[in-house]
mmCIF file of the N, C-alpha and C atoms, coordinates in Angstrom:
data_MODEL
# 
_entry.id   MODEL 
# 
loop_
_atom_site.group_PDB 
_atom_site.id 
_atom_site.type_symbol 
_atom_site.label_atom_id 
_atom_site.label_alt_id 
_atom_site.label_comp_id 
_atom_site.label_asym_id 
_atom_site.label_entity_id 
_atom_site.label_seq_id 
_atom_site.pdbx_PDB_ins_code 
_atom_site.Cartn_x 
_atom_site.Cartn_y 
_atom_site.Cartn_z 
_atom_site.occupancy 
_atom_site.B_iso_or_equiv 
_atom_site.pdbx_formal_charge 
_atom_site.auth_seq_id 
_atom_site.auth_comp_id 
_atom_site.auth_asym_id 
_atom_site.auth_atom_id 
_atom_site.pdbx_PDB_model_num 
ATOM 1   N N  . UNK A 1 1  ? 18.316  -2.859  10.126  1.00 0.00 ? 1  UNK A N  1 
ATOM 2   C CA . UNK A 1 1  ? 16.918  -2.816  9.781   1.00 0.00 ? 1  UNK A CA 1 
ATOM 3   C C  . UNK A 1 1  ? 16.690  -1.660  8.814   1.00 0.00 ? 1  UNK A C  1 
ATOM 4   N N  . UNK A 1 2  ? 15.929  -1.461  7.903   1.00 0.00 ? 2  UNK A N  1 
ATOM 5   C CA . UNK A 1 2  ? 15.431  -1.142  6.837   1.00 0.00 ? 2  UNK A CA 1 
ATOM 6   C C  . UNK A 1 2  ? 14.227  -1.085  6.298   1.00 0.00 ? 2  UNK A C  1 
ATOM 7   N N  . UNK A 1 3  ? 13.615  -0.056  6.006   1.00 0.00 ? 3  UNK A N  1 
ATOM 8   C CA . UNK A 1 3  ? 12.158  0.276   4.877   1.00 0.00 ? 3  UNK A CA 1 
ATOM 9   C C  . UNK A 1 3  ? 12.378  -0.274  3.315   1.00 0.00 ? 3  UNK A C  1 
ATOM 10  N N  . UNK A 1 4  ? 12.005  -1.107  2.744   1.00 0.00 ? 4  UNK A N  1 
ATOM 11  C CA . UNK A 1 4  ? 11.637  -0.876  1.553   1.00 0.00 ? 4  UNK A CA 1 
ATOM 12  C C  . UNK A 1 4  ? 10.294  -0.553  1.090   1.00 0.00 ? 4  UNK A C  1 
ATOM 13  N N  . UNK A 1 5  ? 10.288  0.684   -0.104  1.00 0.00 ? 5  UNK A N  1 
ATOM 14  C CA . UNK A 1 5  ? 8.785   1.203   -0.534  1.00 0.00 ? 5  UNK A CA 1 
ATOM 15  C C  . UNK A 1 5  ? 8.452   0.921   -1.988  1.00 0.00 ? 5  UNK A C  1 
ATOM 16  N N  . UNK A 1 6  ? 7.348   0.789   -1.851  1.00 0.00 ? 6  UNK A N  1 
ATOM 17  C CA . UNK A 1 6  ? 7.242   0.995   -3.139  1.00 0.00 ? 6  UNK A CA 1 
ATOM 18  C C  . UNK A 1 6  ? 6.140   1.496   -3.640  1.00 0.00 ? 6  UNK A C  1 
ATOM 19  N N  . UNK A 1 7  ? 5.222   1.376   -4.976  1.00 0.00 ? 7  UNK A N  1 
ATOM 20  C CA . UNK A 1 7  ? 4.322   2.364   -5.471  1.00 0.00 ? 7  UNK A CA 1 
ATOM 21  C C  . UNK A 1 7  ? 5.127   3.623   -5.652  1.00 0.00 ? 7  UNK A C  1 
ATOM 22  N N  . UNK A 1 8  ? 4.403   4.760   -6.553  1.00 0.00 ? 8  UNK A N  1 
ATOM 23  C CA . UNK A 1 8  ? 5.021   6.042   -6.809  1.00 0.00 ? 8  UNK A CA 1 
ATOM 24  C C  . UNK A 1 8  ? 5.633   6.445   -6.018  1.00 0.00 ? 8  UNK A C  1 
ATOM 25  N N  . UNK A 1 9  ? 5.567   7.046   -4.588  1.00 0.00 ? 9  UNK A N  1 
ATOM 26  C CA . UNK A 1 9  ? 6.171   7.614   -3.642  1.00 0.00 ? 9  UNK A CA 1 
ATOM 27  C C  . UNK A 1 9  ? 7.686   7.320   -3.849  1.00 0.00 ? 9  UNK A C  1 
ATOM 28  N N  . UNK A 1 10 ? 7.955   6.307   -4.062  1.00 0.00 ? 10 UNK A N  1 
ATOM 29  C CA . UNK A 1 10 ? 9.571   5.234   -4.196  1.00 0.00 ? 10 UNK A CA 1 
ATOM 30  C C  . UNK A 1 10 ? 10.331  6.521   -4.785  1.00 0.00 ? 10 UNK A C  1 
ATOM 31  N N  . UNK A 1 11 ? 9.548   7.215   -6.122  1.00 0.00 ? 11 UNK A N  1 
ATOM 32  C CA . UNK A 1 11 ? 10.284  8.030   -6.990  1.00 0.00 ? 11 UNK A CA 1 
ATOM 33  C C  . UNK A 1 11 ? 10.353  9.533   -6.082  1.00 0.00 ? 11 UNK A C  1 
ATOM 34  N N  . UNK A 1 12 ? 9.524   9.836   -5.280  1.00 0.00 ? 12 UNK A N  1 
ATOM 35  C CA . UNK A 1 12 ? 9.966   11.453  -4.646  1.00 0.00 ? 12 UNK A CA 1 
ATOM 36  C C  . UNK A 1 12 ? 10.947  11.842  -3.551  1.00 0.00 ? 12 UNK A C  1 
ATOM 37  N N  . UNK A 1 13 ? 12.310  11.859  -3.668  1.00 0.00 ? 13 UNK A N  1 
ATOM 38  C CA . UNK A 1 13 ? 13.016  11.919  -2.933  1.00 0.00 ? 13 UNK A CA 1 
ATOM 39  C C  . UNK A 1 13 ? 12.835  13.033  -2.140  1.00 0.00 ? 13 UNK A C  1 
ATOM 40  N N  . UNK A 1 14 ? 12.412  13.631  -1.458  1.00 0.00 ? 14 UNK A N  1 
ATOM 41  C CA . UNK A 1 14 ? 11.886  14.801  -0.635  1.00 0.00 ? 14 UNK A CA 1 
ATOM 42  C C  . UNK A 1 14 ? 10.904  13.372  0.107   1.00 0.00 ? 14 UNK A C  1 
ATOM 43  N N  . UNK A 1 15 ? 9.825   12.415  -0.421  1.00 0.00 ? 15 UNK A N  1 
ATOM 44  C CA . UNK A 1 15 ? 9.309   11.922  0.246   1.00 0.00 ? 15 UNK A CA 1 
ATOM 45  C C  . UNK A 1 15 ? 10.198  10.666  1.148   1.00 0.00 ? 15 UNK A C  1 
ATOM 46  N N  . UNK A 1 16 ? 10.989  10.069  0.253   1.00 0.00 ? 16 UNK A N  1 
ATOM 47  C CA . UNK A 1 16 ? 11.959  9.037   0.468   1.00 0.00 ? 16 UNK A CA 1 
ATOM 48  C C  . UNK A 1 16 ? 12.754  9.426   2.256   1.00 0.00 ? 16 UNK A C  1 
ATOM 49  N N  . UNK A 1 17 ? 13.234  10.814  1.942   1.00 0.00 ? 17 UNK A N  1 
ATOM 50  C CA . UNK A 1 17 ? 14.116  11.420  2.988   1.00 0.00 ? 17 UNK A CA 1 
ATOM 51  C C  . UNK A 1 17 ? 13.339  11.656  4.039   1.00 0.00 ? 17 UNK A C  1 
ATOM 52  N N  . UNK A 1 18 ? 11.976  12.414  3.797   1.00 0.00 ? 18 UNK A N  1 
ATOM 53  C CA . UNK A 1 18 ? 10.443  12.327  4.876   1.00 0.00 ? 18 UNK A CA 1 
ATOM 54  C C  . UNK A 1 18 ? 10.646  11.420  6.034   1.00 0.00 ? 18 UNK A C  1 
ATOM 55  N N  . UNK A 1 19 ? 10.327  9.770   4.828   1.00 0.00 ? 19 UNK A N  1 
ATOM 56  C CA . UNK A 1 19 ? 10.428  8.946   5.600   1.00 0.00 ? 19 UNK A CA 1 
ATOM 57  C C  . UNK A 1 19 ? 11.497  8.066   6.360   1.00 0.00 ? 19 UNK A C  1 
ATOM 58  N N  . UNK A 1 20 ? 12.316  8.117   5.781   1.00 0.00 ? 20 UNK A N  1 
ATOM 59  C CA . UNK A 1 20 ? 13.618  8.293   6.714   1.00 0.00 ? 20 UNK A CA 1 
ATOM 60  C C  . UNK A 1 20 ? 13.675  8.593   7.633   1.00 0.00 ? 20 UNK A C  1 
ATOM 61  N N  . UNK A 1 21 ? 13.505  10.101  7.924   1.00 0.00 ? 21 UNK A N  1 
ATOM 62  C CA . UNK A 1 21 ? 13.594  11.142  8.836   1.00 0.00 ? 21 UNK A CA 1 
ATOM 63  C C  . UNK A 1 21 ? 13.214  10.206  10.466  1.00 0.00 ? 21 UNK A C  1 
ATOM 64  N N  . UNK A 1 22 ? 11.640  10.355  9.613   1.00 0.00 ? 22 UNK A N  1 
ATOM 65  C CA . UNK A 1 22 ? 10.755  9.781   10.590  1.00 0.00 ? 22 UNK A CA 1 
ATOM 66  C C  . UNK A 1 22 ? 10.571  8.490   10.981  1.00 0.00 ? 22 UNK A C  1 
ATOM 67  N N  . UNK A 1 23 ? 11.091  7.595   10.461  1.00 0.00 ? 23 UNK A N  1 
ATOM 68  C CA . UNK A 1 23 ? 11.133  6.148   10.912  1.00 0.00 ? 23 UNK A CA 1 
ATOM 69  C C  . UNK A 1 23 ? 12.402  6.188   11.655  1.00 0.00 ? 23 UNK A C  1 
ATOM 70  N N  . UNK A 1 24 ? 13.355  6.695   11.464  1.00 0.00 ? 24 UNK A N  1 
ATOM 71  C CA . UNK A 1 24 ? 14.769  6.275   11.924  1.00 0.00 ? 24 UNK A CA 1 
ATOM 72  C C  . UNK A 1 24 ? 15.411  5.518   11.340  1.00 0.00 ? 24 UNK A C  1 
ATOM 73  N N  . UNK A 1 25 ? 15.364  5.070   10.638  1.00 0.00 ? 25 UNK A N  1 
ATOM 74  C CA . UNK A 1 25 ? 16.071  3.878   9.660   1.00 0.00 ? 25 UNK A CA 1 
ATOM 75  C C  . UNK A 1 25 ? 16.363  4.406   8.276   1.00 0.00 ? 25 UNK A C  1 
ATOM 76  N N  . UNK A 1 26 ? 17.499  4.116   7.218   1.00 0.00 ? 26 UNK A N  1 
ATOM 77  C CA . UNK A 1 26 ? 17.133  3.481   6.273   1.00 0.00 ? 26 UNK A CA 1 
ATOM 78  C C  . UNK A 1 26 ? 16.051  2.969   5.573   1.00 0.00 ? 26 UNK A C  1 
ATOM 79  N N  . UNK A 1 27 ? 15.747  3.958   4.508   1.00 0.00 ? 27 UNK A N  1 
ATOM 80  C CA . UNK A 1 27 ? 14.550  3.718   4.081   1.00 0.00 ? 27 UNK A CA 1 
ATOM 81  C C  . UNK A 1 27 ? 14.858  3.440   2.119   1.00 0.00 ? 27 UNK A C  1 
ATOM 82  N N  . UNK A 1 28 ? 14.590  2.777   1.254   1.00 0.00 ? 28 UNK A N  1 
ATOM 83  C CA . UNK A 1 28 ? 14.953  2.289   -0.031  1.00 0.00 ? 28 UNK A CA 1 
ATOM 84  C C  . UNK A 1 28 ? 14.045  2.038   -1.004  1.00 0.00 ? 28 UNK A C  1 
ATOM 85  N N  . UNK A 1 29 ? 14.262  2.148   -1.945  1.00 0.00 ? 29 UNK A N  1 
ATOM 86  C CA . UNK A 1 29 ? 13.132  1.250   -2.904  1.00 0.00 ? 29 UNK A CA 1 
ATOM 87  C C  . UNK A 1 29 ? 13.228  0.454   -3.231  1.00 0.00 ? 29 UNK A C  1 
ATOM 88  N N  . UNK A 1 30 ? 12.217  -0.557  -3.307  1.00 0.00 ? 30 UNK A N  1 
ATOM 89  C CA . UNK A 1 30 ? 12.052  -1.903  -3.685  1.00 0.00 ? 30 UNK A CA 1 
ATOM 90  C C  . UNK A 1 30 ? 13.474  -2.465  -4.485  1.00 0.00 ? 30 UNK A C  1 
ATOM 91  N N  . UNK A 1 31 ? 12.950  -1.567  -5.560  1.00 0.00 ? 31 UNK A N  1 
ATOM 92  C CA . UNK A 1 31 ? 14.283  -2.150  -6.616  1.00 0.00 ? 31 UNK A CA 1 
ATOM 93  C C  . UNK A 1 31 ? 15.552  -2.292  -5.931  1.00 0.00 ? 31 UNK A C  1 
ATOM 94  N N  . UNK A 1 32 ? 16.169  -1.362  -4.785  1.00 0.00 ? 32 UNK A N  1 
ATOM 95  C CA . UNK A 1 32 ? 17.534  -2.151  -4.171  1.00 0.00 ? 32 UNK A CA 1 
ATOM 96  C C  . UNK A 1 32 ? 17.846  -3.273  -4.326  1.00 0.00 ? 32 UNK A C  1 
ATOM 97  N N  . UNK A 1 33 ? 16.799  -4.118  -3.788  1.00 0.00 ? 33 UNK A N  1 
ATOM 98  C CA . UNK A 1 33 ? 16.657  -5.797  -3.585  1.00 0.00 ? 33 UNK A CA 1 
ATOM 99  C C  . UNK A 1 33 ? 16.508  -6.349  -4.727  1.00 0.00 ? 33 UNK A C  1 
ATOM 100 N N  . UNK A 1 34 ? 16.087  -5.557  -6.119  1.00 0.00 ? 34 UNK A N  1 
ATOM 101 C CA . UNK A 1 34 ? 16.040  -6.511  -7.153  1.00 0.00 ? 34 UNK A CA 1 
ATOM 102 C C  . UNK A 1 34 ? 14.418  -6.962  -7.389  1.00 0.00 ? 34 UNK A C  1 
ATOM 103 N N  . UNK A 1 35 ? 13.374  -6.268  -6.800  1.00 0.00 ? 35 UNK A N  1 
ATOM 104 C CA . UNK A 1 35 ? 11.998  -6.308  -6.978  1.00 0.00 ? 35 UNK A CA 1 
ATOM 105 C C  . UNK A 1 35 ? 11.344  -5.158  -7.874  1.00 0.00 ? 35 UNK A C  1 
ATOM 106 N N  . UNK A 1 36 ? 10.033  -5.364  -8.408  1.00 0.00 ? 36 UNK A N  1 
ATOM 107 C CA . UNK A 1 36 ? 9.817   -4.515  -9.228  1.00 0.00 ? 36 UNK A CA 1 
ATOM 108 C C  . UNK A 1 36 ? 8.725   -3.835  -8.601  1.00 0.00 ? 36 UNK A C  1 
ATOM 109 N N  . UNK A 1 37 ? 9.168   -2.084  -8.182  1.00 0.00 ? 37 UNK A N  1 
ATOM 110 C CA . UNK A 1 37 ? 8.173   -1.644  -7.457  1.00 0.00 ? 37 UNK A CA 1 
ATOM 111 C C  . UNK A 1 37 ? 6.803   -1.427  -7.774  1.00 0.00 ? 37 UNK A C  1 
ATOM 112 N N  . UNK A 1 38 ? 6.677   -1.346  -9.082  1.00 0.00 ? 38 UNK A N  1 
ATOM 113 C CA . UNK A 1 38 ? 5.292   -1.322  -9.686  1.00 0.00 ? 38 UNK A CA 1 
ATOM 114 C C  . UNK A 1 38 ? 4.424   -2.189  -9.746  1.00 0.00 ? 38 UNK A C  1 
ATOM 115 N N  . UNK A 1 39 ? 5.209   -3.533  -10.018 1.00 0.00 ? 39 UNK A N  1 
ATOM 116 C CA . UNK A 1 39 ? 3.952   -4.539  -9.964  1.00 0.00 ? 39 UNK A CA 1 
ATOM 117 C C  . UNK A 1 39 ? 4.085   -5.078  -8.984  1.00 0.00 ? 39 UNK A C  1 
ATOM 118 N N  . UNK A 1 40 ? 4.682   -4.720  -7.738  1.00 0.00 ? 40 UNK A N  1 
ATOM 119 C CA . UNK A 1 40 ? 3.760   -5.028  -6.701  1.00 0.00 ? 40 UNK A CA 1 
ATOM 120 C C  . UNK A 1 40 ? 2.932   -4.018  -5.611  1.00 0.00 ? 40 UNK A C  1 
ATOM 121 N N  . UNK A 1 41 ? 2.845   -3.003  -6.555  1.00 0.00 ? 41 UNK A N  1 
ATOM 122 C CA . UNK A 1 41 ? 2.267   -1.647  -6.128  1.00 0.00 ? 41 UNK A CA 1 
ATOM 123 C C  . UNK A 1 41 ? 0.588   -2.589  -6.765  1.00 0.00 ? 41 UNK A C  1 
ATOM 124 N N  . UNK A 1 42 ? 0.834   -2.576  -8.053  1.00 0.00 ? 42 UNK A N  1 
ATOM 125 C CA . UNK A 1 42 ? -0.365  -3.248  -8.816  1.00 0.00 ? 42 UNK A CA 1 
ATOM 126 C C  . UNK A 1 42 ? -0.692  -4.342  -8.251  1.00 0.00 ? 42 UNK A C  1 
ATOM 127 N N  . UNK A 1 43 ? -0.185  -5.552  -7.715  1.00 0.00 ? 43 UNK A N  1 
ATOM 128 C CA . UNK A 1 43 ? -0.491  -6.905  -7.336  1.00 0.00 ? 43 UNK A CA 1 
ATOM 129 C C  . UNK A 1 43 ? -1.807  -6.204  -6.261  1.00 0.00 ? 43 UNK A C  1 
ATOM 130 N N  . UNK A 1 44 ? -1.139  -5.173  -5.160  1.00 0.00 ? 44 UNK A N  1 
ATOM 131 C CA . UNK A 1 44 ? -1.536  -5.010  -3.944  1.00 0.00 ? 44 UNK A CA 1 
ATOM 132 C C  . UNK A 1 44 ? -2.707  -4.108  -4.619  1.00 0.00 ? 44 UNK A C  1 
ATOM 133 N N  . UNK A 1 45 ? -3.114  -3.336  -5.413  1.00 0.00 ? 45 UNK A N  1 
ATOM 134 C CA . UNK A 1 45 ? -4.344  -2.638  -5.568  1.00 0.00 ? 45 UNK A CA 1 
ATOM 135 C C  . UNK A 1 45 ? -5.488  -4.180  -6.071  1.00 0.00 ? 45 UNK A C  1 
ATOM 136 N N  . UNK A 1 46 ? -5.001  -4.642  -7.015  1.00 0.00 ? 46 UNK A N  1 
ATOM 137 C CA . UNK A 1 46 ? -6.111  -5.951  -7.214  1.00 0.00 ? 46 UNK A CA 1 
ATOM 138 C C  . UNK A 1 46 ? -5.989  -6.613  -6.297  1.00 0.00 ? 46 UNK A C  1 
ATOM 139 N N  . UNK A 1 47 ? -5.168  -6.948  -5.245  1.00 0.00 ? 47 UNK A N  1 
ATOM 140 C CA . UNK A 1 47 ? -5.440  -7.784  -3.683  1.00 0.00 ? 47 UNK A CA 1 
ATOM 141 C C  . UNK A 1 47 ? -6.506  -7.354  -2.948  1.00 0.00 ? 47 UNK A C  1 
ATOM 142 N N  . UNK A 1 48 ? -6.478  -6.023  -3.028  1.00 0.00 ? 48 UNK A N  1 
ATOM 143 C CA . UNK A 1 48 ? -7.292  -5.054  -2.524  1.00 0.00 ? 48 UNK A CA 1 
ATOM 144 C C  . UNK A 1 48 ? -8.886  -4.970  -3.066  1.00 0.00 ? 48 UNK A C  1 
ATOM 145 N N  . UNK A 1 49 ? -8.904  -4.762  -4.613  1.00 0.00 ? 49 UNK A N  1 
ATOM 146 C CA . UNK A 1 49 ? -10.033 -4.846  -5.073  1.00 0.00 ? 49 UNK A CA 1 
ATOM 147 C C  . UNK A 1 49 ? -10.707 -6.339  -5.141  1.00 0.00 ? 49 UNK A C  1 
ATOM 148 N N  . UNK A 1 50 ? -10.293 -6.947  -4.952  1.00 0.00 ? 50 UNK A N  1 
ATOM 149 C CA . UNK A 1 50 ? -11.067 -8.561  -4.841  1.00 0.00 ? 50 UNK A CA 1 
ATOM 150 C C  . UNK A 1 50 ? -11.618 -8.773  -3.911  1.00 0.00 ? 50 UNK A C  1 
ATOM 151 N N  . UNK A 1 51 ? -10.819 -8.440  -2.579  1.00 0.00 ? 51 UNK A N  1 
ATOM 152 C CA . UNK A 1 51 ? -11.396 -8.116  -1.127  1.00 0.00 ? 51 UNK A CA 1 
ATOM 153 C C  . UNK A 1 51 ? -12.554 -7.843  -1.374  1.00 0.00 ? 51 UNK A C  1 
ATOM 154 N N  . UNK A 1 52 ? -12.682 -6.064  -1.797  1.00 0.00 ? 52 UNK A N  1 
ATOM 155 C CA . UNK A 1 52 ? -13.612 -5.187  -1.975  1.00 0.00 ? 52 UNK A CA 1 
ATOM 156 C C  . UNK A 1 52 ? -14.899 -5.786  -2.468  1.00 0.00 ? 52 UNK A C  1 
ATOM 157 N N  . UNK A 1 53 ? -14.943 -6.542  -3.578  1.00 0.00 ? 53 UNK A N  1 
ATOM 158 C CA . UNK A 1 53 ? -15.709 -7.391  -4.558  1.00 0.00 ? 53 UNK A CA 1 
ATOM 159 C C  . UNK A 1 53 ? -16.037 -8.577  -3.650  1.00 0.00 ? 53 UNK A C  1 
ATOM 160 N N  . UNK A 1 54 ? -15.529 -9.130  -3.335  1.00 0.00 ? 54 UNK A N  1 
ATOM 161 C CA . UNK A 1 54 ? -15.828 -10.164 -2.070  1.00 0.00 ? 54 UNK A CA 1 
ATOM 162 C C  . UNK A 1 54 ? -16.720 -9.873  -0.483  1.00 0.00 ? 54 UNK A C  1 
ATOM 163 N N  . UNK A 1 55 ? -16.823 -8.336  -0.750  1.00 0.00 ? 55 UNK A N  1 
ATOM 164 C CA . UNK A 1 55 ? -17.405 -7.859  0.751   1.00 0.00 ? 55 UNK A CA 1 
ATOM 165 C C  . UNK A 1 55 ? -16.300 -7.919  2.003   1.00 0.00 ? 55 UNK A C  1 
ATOM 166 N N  . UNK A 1 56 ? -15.058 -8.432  1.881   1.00 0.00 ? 56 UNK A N  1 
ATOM 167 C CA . UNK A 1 56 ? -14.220 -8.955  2.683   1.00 0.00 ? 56 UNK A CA 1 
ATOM 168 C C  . UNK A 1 56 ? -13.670 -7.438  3.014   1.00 0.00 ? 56 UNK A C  1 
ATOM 169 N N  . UNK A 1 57 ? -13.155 -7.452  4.510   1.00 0.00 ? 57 UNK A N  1 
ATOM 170 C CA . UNK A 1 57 ? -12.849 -6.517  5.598   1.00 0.00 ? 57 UNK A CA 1 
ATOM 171 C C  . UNK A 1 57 ? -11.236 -5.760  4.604   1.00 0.00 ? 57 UNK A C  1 
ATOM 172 N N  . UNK A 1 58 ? -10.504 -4.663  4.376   1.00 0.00 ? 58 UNK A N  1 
ATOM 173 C CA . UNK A 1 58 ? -9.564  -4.301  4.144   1.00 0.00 ? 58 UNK A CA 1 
ATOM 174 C C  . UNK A 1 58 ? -8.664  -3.752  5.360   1.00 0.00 ? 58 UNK A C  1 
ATOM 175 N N  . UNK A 1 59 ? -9.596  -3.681  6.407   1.00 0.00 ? 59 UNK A N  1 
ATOM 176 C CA . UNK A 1 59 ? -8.620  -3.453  7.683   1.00 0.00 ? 59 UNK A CA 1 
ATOM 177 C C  . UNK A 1 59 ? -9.118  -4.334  8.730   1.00 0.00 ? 59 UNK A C  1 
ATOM 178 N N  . UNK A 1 60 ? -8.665  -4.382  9.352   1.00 0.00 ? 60 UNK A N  1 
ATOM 179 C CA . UNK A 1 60 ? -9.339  -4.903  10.721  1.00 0.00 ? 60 UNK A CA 1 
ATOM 180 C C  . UNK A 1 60 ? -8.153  -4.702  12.561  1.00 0.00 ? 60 UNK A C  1 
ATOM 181 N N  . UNK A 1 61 ? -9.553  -4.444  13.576  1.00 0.00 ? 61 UNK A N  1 
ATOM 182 C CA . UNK A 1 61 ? -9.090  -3.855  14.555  1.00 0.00 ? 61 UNK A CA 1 
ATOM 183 C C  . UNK A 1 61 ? -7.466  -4.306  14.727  1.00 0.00 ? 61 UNK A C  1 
ATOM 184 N N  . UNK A 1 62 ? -7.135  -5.657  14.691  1.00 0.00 ? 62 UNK A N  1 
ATOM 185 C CA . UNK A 1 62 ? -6.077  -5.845  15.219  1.00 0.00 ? 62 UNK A CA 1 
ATOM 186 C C  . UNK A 1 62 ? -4.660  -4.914  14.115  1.00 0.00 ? 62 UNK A C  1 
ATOM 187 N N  . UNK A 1 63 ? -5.370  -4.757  12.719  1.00 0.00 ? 63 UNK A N  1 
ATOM 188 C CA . UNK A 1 63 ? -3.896  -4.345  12.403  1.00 0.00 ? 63 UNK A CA 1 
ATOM 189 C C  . UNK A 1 63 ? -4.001  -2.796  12.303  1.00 0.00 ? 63 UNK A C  1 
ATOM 190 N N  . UNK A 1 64 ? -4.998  -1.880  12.288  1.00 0.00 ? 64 UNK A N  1 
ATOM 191 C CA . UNK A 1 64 ? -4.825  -0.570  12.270  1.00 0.00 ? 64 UNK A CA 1 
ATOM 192 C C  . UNK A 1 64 ? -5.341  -0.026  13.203  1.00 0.00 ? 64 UNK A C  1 
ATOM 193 N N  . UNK A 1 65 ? -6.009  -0.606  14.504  1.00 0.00 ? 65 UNK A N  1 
ATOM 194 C CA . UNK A 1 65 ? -6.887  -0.209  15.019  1.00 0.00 ? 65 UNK A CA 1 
ATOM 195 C C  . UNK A 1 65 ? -8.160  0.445   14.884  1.00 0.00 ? 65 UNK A C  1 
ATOM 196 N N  . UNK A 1 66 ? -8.783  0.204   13.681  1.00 0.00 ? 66 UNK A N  1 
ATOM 197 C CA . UNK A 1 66 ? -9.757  0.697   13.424  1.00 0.00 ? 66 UNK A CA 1 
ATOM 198 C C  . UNK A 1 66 ? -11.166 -0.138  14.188  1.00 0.00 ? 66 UNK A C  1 
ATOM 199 N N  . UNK A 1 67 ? -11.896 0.516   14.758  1.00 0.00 ? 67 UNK A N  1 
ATOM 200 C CA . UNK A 1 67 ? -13.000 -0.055  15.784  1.00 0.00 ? 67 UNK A CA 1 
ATOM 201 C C  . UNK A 1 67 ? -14.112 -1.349  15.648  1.00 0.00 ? 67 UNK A C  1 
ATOM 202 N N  . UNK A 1 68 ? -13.880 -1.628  14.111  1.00 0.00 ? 68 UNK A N  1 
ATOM 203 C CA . UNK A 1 68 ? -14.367 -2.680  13.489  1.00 0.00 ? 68 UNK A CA 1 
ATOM 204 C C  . UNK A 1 68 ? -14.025 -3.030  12.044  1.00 0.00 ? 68 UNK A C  1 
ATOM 205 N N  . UNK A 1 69 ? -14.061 -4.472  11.471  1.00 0.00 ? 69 UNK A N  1 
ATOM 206 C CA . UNK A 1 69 ? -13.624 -4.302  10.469  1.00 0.00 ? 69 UNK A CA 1 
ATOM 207 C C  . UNK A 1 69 ? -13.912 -3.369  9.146   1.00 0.00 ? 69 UNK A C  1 
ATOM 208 N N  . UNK A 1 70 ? -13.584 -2.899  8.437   1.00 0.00 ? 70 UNK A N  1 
ATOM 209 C CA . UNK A 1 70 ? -13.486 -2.435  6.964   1.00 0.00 ? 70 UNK A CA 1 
ATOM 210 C C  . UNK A 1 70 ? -13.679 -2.650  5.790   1.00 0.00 ? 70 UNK A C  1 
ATOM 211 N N  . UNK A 1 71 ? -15.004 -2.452  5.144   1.00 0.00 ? 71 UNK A N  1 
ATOM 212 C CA . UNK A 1 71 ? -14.637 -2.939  3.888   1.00 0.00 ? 71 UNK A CA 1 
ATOM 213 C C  . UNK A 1 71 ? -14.034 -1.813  2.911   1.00 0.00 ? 71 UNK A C  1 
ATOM 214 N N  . UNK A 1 72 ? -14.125 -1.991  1.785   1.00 0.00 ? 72 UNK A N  1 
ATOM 215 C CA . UNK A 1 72 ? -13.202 -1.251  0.966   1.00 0.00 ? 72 UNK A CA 1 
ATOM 216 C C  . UNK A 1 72 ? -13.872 -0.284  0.389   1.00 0.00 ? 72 UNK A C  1 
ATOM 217 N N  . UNK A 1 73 ? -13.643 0.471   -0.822  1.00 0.00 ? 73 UNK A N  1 
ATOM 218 C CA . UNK A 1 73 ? -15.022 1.299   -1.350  1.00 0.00 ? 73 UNK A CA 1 
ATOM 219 C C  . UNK A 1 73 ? -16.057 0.653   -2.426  1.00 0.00 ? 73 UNK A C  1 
ATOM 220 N N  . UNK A 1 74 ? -16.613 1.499   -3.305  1.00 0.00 ? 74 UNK A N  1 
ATOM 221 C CA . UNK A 1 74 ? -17.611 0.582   -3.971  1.00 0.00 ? 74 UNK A CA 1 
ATOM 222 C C  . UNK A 1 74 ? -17.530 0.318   -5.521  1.00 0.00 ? 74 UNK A C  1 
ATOM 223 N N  . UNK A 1 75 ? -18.092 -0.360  -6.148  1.00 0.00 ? 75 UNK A N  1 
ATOM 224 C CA . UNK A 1 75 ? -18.135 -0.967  -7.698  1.00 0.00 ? 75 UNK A CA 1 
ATOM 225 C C  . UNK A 1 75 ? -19.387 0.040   -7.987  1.00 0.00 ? 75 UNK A C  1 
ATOM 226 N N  . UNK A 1 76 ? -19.212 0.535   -8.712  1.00 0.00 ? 76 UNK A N  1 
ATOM 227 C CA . UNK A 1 76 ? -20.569 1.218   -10.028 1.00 0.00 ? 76 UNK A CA 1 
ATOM 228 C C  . UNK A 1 76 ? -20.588 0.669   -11.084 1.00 0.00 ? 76 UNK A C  1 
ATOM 229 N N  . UNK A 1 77 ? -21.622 0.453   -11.909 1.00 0.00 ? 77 UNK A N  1 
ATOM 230 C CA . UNK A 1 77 ? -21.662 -0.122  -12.994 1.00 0.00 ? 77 UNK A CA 1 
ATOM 231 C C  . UNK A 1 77 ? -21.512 1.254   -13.996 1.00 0.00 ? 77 UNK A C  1 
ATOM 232 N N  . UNK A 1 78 ? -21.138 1.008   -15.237 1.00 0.00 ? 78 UNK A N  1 
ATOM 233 C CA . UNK A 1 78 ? -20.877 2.265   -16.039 1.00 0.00 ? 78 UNK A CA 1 
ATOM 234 C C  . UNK A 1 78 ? -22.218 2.581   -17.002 1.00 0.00 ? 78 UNK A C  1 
ATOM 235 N N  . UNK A 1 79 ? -21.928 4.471   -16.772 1.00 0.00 ? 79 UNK A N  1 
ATOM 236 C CA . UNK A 1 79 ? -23.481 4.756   -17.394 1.00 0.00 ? 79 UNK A CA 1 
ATOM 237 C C  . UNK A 1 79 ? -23.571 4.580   -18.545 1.00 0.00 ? 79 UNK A C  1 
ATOM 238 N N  . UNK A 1 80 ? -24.664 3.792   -19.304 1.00 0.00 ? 80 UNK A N  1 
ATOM 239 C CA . UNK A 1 80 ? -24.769 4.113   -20.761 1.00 0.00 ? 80 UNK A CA 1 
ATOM 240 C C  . UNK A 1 80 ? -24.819 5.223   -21.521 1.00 0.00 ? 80 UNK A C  1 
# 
């Protein structure tokens, strides 16, 4: 069993070893496997922001325990 990460963190080996440490496992970056850690660092921020835009929950009790669902943060329109 094994971590793969990805987004920036992938690149700080002080963080890489962190998490290691602390999971107990083998921990890697994406790219091991032949995936590209960035765009699916990116896929998952616009997964995220559509939610957001949708009003739709970004957490909910069963997967983080948070006490009710979540929405995400907010859209501003830009000042003239």
């Amino acid at each position: 069993r094994e971590w793969l990460v990805c987004g920036g963190g992938r690149h700080n080996p002080a963080m890489m070893a962190a998490l290691g440490r602390l999971l107990g496992t083998p921990v890697r970056p994406v790219e091991a496997v032949g995936w590209n850690g960035d765009a699916l660092e990116a896929q998952a921020f616009a997964y995220l922001a559509v939610r957001s835009v949708l009003g739709l929950p970004l957490s909910l009790p069963s997967t983080t325990g948070a006490p009710h669902p979540v929405c995400g943060g907010r859209l501003f329109e830009r000042p003239s």
